[in-house]
NUBA-403865 format. One record per residue: residue in one letter; x, y, z of N, C-alpha, C, O in turn. Coordinates in Angstrom, 1 decimal, padded with zeros to 4 digits. Example, Ala and Ser with C-alpha at 12.3 -4.5 7.8 and 13.67 -1.06 7.14 Angstrom:
<sites>
+-----+--------+--------+--------+--------+--------+--------+--------+--------+--------+--------+--------+--------+
| res |    n.u |    n.v |    n.w |   ca.u |   ca.v |   ca.w |    c.u |    c.v |    c.w |    o.u |    o.v |    o.w |
+-----+--------+--------+--------+--------+--------+--------+--------+--------+--------+--------+--------+--------+
|   A |  013.2 | -005.7 |  007.8 |  012.3 | -004.5 |  007.8 |  013.2 | -003.3 |  007.8 |  014.2 | -003.3 |  008.5 |
|   S |  012.8 | -002.2 |  007.1 |  013.7 | -001.1 |  007.1 |  012.9 |  000.0 |  007.9 |  013.4 |  001.1 |  008.0 |
+-----+--------+--------+--------+--------+--------+--------+--------+--------+--------+--------+--------+--------+
</sites>
This chain:
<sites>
+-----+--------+--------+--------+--------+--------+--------+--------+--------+--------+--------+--------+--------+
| res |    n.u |    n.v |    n.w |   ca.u |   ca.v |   ca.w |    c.u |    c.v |    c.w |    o.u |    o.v |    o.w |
+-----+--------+--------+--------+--------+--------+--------+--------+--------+--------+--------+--------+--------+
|   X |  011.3 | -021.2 |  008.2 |  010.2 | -020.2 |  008.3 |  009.5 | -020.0 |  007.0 |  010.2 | -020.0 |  006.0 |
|   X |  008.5 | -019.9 |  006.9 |  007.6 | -019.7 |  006.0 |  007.7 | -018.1 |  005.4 |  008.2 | -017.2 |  005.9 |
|   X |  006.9 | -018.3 |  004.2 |  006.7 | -016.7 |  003.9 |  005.2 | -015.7 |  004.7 |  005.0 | -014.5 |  005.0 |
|   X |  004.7 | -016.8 |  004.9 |  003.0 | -016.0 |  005.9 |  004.4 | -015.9 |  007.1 |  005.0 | -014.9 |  007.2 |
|   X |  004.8 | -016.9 |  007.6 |  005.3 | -016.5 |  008.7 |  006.4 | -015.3 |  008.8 |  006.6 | -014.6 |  009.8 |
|   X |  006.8 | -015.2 |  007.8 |  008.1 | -013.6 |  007.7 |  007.0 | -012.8 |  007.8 |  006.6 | -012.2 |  008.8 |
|   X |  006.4 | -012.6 |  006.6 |  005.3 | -011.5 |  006.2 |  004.4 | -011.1 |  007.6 |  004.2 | -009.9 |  007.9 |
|   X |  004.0 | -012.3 |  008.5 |  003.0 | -011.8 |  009.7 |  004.1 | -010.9 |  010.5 |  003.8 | -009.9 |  011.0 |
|   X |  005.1 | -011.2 |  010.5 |  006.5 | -010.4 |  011.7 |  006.8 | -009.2 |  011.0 |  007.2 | -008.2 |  011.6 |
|   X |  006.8 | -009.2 |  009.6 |  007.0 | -007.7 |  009.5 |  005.9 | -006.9 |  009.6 |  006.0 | -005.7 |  010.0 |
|   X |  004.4 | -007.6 |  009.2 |  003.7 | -006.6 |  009.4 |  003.7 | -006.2 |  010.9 |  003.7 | -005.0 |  011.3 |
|   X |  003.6 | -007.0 |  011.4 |  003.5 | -006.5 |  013.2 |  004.3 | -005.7 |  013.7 |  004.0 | -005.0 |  014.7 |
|   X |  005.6 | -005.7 |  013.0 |  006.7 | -005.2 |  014.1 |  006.7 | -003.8 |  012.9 |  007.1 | -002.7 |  013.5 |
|   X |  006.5 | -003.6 |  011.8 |  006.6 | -002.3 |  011.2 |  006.0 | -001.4 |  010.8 |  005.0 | -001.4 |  010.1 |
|   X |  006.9 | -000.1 |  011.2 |  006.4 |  001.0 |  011.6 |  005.6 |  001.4 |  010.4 |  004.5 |  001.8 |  010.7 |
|   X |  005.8 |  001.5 |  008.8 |  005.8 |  001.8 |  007.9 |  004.5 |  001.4 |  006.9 |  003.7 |  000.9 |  007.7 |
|   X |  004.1 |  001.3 |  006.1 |  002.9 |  001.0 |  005.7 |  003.8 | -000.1 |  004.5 |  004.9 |  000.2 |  004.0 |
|   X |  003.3 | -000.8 |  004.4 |  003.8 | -002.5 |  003.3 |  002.6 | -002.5 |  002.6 |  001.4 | -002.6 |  003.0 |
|   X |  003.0 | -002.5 |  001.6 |  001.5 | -002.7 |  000.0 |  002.4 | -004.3 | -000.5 |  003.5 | -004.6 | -000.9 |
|   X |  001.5 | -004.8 | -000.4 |  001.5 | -006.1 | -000.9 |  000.6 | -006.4 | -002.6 | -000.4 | -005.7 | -002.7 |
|   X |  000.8 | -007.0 | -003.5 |  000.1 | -007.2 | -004.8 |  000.2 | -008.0 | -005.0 |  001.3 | -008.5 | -005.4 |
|   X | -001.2 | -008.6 | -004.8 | -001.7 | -009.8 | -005.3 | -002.3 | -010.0 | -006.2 | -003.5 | -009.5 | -006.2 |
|   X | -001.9 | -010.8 | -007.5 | -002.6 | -010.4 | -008.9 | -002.9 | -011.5 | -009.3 | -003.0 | -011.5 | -010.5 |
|   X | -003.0 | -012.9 | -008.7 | -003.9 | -014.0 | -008.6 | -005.7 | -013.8 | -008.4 | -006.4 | -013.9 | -007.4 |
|   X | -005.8 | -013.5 | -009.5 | -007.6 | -013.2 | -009.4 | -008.6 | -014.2 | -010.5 | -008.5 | -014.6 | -011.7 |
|   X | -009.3 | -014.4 | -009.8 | -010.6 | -014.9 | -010.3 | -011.7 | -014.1 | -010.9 | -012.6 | -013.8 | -010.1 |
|   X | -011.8 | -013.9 | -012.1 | -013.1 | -012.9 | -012.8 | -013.1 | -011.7 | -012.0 | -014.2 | -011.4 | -011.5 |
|   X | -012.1 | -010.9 | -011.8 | -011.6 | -009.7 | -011.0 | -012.2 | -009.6 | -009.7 | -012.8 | -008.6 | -009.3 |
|   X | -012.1 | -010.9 | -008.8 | -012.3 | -010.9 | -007.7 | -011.3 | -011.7 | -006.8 | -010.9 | -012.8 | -007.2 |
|   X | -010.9 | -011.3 | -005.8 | -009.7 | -012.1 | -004.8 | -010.3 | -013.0 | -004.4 | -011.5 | -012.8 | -003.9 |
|   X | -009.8 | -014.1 | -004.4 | -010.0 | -015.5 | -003.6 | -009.5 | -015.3 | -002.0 | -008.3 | -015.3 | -001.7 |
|   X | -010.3 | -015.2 | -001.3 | -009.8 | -015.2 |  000.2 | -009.0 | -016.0 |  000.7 | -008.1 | -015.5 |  001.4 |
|   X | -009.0 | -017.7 |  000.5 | -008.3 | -018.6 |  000.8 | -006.8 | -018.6 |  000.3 | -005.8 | -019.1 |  000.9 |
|   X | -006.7 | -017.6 | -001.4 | -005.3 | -017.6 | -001.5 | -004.5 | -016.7 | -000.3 | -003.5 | -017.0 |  000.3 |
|   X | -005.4 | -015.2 | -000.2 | -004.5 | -014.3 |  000.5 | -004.1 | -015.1 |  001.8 | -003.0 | -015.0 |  002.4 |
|   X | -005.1 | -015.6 |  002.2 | -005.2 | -016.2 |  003.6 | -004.1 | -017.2 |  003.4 | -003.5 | -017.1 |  004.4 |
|   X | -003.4 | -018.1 |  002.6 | -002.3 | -018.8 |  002.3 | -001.2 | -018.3 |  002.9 | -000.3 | -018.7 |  003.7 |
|   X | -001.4 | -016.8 |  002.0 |  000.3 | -016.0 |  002.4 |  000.0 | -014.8 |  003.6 |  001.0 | -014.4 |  004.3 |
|   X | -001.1 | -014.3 |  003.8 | -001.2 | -014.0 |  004.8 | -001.8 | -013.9 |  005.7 | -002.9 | -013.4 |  005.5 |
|   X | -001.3 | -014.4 |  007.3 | -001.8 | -014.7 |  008.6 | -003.5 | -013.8 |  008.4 | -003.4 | -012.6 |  007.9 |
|   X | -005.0 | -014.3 |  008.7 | -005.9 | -013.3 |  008.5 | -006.3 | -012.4 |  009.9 | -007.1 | -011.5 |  010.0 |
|   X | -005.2 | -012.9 |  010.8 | -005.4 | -011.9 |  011.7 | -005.1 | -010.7 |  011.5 | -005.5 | -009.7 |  012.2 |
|   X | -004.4 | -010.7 |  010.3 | -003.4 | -009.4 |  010.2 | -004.3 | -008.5 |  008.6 | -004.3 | -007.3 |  008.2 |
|   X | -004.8 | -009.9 |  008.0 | -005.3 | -009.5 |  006.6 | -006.3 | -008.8 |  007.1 | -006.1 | -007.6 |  007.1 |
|   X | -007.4 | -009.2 |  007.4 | -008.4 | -008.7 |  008.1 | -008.5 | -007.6 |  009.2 | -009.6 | -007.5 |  009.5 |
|   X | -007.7 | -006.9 |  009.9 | -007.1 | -006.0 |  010.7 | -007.9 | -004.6 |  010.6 | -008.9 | -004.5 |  009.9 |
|   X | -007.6 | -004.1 |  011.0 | -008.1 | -002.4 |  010.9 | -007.0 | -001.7 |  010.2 | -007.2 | -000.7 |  009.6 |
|   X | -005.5 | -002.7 |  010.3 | -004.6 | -001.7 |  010.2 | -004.4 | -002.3 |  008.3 | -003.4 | -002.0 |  007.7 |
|   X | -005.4 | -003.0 |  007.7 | -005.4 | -004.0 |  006.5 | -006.2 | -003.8 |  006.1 | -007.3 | -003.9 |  006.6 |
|   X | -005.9 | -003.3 |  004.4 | -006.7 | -002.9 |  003.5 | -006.7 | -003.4 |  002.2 | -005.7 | -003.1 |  001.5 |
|   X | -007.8 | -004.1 |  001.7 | -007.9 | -004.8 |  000.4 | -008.5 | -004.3 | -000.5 | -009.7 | -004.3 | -000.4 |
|   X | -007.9 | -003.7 | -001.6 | -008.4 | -002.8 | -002.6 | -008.5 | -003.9 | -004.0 | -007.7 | -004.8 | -004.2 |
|   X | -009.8 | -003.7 | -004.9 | -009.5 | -004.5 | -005.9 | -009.5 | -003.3 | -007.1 | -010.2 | -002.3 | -007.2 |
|   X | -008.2 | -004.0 | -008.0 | -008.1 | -002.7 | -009.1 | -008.1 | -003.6 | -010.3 | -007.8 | -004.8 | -010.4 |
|   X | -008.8 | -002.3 | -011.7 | -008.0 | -002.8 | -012.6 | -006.8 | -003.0 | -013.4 | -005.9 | -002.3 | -013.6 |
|   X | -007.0 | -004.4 | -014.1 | -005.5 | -004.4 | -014.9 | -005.2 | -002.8 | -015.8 | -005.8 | -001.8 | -016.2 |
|   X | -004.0 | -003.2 | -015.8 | -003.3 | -002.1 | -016.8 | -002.8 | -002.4 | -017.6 | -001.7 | -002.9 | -017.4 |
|   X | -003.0 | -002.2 | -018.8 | -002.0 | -002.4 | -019.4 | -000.5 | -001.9 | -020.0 | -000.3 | -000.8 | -019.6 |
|   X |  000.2 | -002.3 | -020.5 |  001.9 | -002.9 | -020.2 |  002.1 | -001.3 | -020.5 |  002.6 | -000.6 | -019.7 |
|   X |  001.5 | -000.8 | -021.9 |  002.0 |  001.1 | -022.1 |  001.8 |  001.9 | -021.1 |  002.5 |  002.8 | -020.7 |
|   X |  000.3 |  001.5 | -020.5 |  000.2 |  003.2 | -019.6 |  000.7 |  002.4 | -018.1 |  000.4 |  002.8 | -017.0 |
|   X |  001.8 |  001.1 | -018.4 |  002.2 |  001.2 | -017.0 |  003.4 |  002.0 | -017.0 |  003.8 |  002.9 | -016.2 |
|   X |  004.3 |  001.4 | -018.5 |  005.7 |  001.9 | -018.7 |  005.3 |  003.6 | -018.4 |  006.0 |  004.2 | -017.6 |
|   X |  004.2 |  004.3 | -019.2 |  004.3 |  005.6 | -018.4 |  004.1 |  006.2 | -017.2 |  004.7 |  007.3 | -017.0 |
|   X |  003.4 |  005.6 | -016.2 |  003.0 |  005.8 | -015.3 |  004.0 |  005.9 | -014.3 |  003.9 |  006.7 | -013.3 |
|   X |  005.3 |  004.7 | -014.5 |  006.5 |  004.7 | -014.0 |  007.7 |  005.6 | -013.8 |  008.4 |  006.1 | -013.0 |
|   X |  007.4 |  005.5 | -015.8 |  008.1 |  007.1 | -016.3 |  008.1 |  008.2 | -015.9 |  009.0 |  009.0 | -016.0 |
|   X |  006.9 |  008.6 | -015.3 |  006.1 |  009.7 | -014.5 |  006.6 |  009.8 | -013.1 |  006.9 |  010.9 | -012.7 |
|   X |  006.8 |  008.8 | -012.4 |  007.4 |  008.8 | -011.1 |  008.7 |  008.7 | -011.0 |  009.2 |  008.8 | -009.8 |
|   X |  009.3 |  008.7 | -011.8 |  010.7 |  008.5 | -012.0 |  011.2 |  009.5 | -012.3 |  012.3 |  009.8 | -011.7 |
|   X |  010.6 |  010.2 | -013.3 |  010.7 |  012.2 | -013.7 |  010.8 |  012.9 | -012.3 |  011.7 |  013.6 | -011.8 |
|   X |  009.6 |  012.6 | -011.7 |  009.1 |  013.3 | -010.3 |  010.2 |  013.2 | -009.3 |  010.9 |  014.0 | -008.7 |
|   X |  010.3 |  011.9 | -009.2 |  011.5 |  011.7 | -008.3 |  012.8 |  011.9 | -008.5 |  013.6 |  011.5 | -007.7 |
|   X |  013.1 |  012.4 | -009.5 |  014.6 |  012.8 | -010.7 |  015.1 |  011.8 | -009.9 |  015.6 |  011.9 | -008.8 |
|   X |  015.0 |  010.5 | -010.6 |  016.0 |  009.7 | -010.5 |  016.0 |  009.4 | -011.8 |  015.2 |  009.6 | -012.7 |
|   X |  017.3 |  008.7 | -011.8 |  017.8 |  008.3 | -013.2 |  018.2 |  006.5 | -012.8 |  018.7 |  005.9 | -011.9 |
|   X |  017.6 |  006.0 | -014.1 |  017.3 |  004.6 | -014.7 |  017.4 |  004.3 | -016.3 |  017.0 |  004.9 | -017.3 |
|   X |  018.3 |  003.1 | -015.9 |  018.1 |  002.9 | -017.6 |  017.4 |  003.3 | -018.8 |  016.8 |  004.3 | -018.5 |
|   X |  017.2 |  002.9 | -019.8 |  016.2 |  003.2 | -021.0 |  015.8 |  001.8 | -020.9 |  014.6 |  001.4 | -021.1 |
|   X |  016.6 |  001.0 | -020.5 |  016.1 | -000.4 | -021.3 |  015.7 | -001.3 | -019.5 |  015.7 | -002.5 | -019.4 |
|   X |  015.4 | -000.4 | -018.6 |  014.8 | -001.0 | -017.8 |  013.1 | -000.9 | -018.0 |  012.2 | -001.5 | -017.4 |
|   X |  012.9 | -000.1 | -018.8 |  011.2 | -000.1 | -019.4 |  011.2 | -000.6 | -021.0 |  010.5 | -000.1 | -021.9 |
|   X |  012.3 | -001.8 | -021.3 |  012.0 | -002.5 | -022.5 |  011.3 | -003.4 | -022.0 |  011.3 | -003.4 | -020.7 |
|   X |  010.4 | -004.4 | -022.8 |  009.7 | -005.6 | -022.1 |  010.7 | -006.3 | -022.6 |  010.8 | -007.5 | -022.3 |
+-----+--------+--------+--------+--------+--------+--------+--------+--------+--------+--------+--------+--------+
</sites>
């Protein structure tokens, strides 16, 4: 079984919303033929399927941004799971 092929069965059968990130880009634009690789376009293309393009971030205001949700969510995690 392939990975389009797992990925089209979970999307279909699940209840929950699945964010996928794809950060194979071309001059900050998605190549359609990659996503369409890994996933089925019946499903890419969907109503219930949404393709957002963002920018990069870089590596500090990601480590905070994490930090930030991790606070929020009082969970506790290493120190050195936000070493690079």
């Amino acid at each position: 079984m392939t990975f389009r092929n797992i990925m089209s069965q979970h999307l279909y059968r699940s209840k929950i919303p699945t964010v996928l990130i794809f950060s194979d880009v071309c001059e900050g634009k998605h190549r359609p033929n990659d996503l369409e690789r890994l996933v089925d376009p019946s499903v890419l293309y969907s109503p219930s399927a949404r393709i957002c393009q963002i920018h990069g971030v870089a590596k500090p205001k990601m480590k905070k941004c994490l930090q930030t949700i991790v606070k929020a969510e009082r969970l506790k995690v290493s120190d050195t799971l936000f070493e690079e």
